[in-house]
C-alpha positions in Angstrom: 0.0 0.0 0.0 1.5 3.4 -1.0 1.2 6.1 1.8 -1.1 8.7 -0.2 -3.0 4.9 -0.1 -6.1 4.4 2.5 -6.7 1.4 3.7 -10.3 -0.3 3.7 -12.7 0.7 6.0 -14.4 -1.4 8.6 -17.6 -2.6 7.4 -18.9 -2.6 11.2 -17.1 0.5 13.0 -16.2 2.9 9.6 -12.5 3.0 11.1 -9.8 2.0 9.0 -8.0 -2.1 8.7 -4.8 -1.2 8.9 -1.8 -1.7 11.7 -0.4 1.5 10.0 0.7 4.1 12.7 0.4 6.8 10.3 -3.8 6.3 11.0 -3.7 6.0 14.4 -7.0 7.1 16.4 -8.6 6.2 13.2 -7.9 2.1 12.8 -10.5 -0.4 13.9 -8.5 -2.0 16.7 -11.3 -4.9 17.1 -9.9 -7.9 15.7 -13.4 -9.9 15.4 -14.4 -6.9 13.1 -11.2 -7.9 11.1 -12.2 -11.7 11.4 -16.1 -10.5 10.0 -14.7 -8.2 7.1 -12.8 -11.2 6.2 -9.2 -9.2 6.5 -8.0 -12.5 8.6 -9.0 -15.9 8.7 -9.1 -17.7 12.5 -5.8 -19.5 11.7 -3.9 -15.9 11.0 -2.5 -15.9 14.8 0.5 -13.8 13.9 -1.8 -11.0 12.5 -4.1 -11.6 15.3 -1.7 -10.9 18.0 -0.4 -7.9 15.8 -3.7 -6.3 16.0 -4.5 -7.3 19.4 -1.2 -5.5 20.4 -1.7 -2.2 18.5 -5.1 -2.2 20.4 -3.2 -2.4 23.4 -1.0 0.4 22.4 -3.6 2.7 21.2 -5.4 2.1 24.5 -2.6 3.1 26.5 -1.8 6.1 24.9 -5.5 7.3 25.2 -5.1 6.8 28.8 -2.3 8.3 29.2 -3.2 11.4 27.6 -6.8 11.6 29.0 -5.2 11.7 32.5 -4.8 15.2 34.0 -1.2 16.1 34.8 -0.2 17.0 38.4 
């Protein structure tokens, strides 16, 4: 995919199936949406866990900046 590229969209959330970082905030992180829009089959663990971690890391780093500093 070629950066000036966008991804597919989620059929279920409208967010973007990508890992890219360059769409972060905007990528569905939900990796039974990427199992329904057939982007991975049940048997792509390596994918899986890819998502699964950028979930995590997206997570994280809306905690982080939704907590007030001190």
């Amino acid at each position: 995919m070629r950066l000036s590229e966008k991804p597919d969209c989620c059929p279920i959330c409208g967010n973007y199936l990508t890992t890219a970082l360059q769409f972060n905030g905007h990528r569905c992180a939900d990796p039974s949406h990427w199992l329904a829009a057939g982007h991975l089959a049940p048997t792509d663990y390596y994918r899986l866990a890819e998502v699964f971690a950028q979930e995590s890391v997206e997570l994280n780093q809306r905690l982080h900046q939704a907590q007030p500093s001190s």
